[in-house]
Jmol script that loads the backbone (N, CA, C; Angstrom):
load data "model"
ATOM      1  N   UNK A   1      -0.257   5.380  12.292  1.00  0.00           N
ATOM      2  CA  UNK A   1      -0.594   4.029  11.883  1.00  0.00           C
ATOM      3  C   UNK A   1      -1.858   3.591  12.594  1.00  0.00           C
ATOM      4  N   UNK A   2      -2.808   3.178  11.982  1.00  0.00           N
ATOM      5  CA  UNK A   2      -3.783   2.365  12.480  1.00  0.00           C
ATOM      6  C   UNK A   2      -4.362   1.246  11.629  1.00  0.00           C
ATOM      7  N   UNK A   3      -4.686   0.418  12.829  1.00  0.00           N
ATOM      8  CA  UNK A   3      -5.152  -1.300  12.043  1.00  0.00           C
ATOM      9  C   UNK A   3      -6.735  -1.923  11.994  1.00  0.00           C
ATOM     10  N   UNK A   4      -7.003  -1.924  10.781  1.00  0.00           N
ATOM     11  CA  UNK A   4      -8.758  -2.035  10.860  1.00  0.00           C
ATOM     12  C   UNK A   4      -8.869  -3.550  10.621  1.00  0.00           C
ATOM     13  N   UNK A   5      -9.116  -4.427  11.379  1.00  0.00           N
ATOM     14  CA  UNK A   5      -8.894  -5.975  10.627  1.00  0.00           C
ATOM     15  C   UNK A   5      -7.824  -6.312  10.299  1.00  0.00           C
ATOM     16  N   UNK A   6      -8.058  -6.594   8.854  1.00  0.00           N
ATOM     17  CA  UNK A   6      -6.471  -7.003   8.646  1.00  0.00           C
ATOM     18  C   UNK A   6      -5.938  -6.132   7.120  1.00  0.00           C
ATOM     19  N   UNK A   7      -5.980  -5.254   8.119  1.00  0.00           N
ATOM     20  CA  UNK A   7      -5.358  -4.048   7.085  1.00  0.00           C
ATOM     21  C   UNK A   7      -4.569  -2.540   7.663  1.00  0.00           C
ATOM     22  N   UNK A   8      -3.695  -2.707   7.415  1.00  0.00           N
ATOM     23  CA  UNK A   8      -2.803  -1.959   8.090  1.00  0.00           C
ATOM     24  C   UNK A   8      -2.729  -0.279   7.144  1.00  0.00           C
ATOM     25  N   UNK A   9      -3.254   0.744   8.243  1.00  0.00           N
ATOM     26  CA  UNK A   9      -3.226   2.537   7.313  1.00  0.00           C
ATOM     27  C   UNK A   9      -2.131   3.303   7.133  1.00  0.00           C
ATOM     28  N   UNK A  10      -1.397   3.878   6.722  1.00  0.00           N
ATOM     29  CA  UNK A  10      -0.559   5.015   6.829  1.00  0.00           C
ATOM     30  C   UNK A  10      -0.915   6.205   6.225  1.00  0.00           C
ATOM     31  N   UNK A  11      -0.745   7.620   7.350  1.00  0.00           N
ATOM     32  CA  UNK A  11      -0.992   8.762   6.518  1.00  0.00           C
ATOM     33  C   UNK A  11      -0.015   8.732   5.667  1.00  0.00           C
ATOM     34  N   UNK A  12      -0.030   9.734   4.672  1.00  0.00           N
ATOM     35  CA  UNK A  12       1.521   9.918   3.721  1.00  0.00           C
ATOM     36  C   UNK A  12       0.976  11.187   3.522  1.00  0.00           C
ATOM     37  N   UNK A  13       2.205  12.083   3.033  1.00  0.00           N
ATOM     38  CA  UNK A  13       2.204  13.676   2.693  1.00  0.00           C
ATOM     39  C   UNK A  13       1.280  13.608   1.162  1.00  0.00           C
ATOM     40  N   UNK A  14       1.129  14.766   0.356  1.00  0.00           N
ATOM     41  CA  UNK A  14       0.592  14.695  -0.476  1.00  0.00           C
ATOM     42  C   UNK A  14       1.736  14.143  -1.870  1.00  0.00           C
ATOM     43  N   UNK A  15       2.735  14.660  -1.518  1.00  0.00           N
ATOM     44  CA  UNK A  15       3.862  14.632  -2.214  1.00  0.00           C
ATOM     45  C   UNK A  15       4.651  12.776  -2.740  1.00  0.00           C
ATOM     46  N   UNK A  16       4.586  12.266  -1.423  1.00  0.00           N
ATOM     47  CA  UNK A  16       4.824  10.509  -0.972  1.00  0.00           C
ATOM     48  C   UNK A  16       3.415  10.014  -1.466  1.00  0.00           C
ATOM     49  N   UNK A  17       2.541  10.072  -1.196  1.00  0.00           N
ATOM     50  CA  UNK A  17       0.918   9.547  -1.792  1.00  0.00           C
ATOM     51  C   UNK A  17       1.089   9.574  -3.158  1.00  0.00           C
ATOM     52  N   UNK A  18       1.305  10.748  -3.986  1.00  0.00           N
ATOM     53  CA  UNK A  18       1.249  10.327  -5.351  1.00  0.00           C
ATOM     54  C   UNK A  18       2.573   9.811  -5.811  1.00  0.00           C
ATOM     55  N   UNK A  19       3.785   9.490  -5.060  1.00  0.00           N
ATOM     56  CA  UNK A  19       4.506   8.951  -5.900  1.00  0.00           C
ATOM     57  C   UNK A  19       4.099   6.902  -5.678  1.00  0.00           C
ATOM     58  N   UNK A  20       3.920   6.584  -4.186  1.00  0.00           N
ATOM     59  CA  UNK A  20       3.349   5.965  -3.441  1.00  0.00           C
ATOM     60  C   UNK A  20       2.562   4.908  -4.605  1.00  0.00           C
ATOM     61  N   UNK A  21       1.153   5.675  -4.849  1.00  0.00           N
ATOM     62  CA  UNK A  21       0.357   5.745  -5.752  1.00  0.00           C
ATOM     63  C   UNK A  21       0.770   5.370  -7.309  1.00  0.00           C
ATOM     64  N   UNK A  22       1.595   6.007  -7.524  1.00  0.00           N
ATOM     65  CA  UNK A  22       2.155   5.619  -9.489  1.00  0.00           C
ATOM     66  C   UNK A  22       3.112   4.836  -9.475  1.00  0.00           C
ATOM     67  N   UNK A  23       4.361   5.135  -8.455  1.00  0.00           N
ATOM     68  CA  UNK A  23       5.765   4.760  -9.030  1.00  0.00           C
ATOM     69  C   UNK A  23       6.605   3.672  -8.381  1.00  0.00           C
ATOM     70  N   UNK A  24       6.378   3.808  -6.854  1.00  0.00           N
ATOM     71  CA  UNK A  24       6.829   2.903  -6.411  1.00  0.00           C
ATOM     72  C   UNK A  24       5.982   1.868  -5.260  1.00  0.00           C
ATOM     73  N   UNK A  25       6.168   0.830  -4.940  1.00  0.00           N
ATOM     74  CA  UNK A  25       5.060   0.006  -4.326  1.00  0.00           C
ATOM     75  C   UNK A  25       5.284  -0.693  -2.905  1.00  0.00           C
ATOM     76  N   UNK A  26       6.480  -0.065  -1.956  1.00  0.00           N
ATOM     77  CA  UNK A  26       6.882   0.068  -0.648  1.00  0.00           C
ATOM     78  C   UNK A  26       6.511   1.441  -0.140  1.00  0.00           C
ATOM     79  N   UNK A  27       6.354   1.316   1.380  1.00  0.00           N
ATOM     80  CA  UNK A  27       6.583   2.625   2.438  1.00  0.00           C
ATOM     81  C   UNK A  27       7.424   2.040   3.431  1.00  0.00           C
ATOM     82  N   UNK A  28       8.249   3.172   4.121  1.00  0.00           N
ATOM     83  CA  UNK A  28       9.490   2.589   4.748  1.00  0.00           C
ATOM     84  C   UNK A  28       8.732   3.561   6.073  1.00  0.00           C
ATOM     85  N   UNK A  29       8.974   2.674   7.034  1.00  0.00           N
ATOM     86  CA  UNK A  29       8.031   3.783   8.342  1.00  0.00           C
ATOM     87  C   UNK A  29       9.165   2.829  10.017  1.00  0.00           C
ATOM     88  N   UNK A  30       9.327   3.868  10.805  1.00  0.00           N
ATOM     89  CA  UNK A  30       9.553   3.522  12.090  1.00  0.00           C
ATOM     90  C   UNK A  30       8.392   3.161  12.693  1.00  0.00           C
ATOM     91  N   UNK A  31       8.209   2.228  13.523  1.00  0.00           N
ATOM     92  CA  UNK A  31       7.322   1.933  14.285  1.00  0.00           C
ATOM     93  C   UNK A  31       7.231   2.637  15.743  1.00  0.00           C
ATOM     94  N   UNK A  32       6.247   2.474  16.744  1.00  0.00           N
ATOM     95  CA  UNK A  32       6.595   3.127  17.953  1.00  0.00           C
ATOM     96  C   UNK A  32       6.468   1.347  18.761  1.00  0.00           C
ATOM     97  N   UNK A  33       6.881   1.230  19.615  1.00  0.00           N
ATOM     98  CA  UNK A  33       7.219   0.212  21.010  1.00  0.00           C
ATOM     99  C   UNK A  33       5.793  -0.253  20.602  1.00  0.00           C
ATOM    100  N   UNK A  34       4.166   0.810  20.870  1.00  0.00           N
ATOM    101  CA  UNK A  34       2.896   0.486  20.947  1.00  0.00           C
ATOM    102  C   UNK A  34       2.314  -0.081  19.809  1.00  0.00           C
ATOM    103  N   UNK A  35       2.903   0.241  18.479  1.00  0.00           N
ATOM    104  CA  UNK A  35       2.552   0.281  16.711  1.00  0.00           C
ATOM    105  C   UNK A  35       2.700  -1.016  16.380  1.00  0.00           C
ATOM    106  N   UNK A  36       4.359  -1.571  17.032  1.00  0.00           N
ATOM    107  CA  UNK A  36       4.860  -2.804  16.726  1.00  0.00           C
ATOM    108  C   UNK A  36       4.015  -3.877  17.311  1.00  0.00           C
ATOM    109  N   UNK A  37       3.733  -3.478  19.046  1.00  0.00           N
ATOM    110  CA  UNK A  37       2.984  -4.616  19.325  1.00  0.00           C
ATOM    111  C   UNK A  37       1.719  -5.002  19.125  1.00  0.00           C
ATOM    112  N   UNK A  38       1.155  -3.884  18.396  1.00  0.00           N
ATOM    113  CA  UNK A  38      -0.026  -4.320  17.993  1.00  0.00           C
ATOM    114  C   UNK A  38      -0.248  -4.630  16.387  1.00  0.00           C
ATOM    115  N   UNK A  39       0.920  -4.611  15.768  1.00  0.00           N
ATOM    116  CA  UNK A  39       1.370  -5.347  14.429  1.00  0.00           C
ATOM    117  C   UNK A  39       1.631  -6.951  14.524  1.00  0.00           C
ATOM    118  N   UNK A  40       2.563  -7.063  16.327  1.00  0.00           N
ATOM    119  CA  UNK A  40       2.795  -8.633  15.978  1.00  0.00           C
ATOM    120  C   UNK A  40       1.629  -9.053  16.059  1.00  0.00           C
ATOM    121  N   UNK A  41       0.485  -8.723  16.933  1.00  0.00           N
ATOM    122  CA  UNK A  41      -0.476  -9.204  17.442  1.00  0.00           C
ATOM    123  C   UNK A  41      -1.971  -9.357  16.299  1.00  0.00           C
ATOM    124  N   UNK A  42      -1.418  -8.793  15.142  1.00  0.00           N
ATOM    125  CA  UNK A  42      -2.410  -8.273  13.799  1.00  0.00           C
ATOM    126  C   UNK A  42      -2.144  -9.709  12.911  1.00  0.00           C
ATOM    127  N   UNK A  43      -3.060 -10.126  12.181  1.00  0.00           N
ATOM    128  CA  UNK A  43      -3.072 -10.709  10.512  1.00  0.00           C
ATOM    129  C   UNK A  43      -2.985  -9.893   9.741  1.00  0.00           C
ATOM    130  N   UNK A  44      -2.036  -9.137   9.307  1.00  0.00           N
ATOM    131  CA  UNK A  44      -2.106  -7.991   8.039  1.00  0.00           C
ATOM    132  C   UNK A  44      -2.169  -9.045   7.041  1.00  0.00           C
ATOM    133  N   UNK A  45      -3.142  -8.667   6.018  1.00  0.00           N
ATOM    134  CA  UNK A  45      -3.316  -8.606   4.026  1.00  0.00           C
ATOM    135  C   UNK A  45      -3.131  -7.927   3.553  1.00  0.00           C
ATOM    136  N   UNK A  46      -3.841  -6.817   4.050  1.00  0.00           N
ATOM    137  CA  UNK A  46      -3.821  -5.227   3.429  1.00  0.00           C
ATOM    138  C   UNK A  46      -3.455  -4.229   3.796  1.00  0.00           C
ATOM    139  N   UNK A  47      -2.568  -3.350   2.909  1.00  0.00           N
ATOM    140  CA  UNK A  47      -2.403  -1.832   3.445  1.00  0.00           C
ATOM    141  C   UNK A  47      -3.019  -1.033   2.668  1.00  0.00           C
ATOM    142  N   UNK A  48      -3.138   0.141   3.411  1.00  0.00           N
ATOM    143  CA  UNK A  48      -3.846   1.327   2.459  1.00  0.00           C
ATOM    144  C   UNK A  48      -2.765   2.399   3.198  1.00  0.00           C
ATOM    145  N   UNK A  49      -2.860   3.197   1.819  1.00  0.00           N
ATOM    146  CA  UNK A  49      -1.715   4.570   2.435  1.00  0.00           C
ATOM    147  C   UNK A  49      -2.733   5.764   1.751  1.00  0.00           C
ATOM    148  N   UNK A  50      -3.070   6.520   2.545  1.00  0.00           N
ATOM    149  CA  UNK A  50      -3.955   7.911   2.862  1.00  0.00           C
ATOM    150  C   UNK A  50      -3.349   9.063   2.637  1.00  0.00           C
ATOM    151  N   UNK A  51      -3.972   9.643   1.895  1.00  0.00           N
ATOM    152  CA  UNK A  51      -3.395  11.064   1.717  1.00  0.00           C
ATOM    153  C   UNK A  51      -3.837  11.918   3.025  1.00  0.00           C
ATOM    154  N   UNK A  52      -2.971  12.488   3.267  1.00  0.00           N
ATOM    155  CA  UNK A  52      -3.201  13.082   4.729  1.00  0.00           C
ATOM    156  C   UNK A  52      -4.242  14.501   4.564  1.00  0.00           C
ATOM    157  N   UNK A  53      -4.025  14.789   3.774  1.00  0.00           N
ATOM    158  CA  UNK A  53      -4.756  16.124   3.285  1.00  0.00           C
ATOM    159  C   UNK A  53      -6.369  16.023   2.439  1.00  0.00           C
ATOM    160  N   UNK A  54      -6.372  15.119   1.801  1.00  0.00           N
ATOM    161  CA  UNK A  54      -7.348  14.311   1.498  1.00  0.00           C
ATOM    162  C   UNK A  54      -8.291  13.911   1.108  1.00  0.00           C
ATOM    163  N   UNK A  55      -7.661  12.871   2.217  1.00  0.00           N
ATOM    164  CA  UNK A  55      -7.986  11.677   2.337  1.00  0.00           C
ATOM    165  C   UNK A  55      -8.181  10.364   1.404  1.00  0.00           C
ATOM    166  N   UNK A  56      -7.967  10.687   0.179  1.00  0.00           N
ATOM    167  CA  UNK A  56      -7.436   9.882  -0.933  1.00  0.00           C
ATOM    168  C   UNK A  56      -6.991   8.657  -0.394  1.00  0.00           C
ATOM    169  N   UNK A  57      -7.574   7.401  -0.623  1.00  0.00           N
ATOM    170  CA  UNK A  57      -6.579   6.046  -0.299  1.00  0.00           C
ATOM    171  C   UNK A  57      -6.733   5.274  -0.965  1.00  0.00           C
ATOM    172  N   UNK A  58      -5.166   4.703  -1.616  1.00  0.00           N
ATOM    173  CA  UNK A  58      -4.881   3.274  -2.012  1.00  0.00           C
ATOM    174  C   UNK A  58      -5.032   1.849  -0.659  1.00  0.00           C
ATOM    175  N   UNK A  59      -5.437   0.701  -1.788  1.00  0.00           N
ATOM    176  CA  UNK A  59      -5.239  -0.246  -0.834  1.00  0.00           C
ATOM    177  C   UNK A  59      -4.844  -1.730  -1.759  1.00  0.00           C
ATOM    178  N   UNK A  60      -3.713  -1.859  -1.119  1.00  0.00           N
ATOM    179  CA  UNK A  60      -3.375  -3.074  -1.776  1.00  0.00           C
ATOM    180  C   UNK A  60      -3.118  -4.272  -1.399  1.00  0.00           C
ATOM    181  N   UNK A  61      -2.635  -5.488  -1.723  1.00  0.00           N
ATOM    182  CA  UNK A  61      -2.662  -7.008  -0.897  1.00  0.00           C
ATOM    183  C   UNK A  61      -0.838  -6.689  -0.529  1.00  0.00           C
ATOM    184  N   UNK A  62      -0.560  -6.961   1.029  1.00  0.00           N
ATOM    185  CA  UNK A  62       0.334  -7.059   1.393  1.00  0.00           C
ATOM    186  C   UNK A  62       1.067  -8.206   0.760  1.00  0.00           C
ATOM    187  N   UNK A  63       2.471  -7.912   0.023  1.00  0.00           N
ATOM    188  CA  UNK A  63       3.470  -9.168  -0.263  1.00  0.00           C
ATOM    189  C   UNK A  63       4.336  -8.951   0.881  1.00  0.00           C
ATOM    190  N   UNK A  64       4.947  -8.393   1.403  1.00  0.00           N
ATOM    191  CA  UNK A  64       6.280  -8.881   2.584  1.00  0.00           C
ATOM    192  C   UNK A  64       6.649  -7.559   3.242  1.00  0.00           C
ATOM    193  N   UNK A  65       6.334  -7.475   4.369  1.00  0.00           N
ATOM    194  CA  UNK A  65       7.141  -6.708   5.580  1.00  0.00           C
ATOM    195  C   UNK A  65       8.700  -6.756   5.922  1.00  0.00           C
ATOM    196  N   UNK A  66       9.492  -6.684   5.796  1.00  0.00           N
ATOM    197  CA  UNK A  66      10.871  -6.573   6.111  1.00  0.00           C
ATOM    198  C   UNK A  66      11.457  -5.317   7.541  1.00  0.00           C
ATOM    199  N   UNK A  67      11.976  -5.877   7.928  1.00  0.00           N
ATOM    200  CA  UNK A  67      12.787  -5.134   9.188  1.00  0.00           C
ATOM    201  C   UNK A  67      14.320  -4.723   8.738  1.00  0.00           C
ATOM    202  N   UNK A  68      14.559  -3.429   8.849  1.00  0.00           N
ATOM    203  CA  UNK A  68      15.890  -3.085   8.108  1.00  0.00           C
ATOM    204  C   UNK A  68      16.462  -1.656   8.783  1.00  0.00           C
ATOM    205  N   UNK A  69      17.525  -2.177   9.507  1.00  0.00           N
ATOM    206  CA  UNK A  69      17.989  -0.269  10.047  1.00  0.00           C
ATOM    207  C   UNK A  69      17.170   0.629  10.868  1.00  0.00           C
ATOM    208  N   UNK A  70      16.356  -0.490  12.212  1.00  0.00           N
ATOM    209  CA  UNK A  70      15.548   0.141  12.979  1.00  0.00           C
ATOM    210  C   UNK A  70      14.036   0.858  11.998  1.00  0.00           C
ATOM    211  N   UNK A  71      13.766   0.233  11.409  1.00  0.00           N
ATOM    212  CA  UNK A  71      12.458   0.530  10.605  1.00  0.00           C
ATOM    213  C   UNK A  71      11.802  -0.645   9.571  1.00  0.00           C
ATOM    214  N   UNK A  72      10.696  -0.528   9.597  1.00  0.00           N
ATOM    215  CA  UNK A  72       9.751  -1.271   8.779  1.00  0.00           C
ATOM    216  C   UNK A  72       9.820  -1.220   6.762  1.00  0.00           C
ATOM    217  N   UNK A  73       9.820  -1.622   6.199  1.00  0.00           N
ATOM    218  CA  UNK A  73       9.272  -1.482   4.774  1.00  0.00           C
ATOM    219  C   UNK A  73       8.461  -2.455   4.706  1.00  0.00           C
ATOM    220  N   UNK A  74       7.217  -1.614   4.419  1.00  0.00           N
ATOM    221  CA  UNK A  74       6.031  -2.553   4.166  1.00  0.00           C
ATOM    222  C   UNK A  74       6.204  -2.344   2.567  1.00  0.00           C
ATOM    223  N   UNK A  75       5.875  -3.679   1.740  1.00  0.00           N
ATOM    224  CA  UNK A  75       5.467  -3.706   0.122  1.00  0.00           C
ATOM    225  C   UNK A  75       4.711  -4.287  -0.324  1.00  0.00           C
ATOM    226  N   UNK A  76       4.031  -3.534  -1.212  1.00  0.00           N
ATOM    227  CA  UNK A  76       2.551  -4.670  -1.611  1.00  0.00           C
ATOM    228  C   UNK A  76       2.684  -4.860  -3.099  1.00  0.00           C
ATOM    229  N   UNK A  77       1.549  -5.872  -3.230  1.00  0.00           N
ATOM    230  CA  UNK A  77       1.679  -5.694  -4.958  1.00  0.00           C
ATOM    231  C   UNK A  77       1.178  -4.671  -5.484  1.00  0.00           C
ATOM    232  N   UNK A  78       1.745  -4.569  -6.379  1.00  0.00           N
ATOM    233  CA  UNK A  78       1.442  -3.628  -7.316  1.00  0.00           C
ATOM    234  C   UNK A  78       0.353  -3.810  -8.348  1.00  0.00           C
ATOM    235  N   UNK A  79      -0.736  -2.861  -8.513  1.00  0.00           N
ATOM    236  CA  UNK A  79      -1.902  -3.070  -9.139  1.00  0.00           C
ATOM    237  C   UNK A  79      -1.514  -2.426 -10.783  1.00  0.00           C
ATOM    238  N   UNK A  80      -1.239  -3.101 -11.976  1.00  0.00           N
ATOM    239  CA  UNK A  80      -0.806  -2.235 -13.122  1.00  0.00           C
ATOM    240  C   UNK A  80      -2.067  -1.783 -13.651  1.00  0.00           C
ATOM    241  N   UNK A  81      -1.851  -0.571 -14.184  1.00  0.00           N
ATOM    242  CA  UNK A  81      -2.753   0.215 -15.498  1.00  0.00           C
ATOM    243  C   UNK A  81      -3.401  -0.633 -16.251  1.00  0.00           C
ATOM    244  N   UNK A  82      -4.586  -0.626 -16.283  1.00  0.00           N
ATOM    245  CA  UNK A  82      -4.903  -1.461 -17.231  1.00  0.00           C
ATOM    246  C   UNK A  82      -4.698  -1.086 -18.725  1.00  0.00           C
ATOM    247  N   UNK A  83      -4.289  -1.758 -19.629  1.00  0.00           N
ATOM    248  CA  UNK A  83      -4.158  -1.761 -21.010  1.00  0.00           C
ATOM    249  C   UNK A  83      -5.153  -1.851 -21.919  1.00  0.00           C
ATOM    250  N   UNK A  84      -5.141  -1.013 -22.924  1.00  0.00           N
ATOM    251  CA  UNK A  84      -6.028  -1.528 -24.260  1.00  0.00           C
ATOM    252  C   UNK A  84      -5.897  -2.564 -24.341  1.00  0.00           C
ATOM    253  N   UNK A  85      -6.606  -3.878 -25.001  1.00  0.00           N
ATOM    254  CA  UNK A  85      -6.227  -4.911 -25.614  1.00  0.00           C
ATOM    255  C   UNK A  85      -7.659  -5.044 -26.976  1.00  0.00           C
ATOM    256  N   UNK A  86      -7.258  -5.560 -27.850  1.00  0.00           N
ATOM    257  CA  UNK A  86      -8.611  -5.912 -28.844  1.00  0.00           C
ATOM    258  C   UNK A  86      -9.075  -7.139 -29.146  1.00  0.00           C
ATOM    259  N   UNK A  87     -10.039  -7.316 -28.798  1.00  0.00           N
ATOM    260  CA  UNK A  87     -10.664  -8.988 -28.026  1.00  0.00           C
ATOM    261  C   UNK A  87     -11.884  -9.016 -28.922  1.00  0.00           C
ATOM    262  N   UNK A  88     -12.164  -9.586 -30.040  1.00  0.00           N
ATOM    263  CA  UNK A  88     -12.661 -10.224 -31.103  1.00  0.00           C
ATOM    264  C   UNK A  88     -13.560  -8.605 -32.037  1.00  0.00           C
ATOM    265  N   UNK A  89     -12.330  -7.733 -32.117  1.00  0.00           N
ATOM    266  CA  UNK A  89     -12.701  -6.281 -32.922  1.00  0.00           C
ATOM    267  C   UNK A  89     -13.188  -5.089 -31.403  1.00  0.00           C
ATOM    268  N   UNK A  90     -13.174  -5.237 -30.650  1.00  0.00           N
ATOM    269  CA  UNK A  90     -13.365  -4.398 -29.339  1.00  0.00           C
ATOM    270  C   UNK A  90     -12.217  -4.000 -29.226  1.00  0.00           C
ATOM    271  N   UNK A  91     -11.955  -2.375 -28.295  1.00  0.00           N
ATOM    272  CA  UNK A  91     -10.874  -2.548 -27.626  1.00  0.00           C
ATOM    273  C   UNK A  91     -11.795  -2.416 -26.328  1.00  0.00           C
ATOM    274  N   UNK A  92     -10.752  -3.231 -25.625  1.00  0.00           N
ATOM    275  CA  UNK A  92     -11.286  -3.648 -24.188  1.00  0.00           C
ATOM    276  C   UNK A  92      -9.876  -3.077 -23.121  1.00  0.00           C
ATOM    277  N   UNK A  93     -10.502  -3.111 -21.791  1.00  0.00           N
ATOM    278  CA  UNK A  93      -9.183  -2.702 -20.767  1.00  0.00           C
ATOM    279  C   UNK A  93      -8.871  -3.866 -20.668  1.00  0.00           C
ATOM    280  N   UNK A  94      -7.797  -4.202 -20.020  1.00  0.00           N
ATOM    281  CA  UNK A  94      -7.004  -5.121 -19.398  1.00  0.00           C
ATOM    282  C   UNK A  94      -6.270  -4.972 -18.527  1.00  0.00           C
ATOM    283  N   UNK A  95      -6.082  -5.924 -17.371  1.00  0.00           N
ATOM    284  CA  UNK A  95      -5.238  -5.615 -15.978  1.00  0.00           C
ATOM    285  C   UNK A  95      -3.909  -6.878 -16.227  1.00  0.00           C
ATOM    286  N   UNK A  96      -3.612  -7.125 -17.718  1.00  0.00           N
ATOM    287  CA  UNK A  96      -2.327  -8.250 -17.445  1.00  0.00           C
ATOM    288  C   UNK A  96      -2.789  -9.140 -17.690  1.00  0.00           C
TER     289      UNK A  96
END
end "model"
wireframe off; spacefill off
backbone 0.3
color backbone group
């Protein structure tokens, strides 16, 4: 774990990164004694989770940290696919 501003990193395997990445929009991580206190001591917005192999990274706006069973789940929003849409005879992308 490391904290650049206010944005909090995690490596992830290659395997956790792409599911990470498509499917689901939490990481569940133990902290260490040193990790935590320099989390309370942080403004997190953002996380980014890193492909460890790499180096591939998402980064998204932090929605809610939770404490659960001696470990962290950090979750952010989720950024959707953008969509076709057809906007006066165009098709155009769309994010929603």
């Amino acid at each position: 774990m490391e904290i650049k501003a206010t944005m909090i990193i995690f490596n992830s395997t290659p395997e956790n990164y792409e599911t990470e990445m498509n499917q689901k929009n939490c990481t569940v991580r133990r902290l260490s004694n040193d990790d935590l206190a320099l989390l309370k001591k942080s403004r997190i917005k953002w996380i980014g989770i890193r492909n460890e192999e790499t180096k591939e990274m998402i980064v998204r706006p932090i929605a809610n940290i939770t404490y659960w069973d001696e470990r962290y789940i950090f979750t952010w929003v989720p950024f959707e696919k953008p969509q076709p849409v057809e906007y006066k005879g165009l098709e155009v992308m769309h994010n929603g």
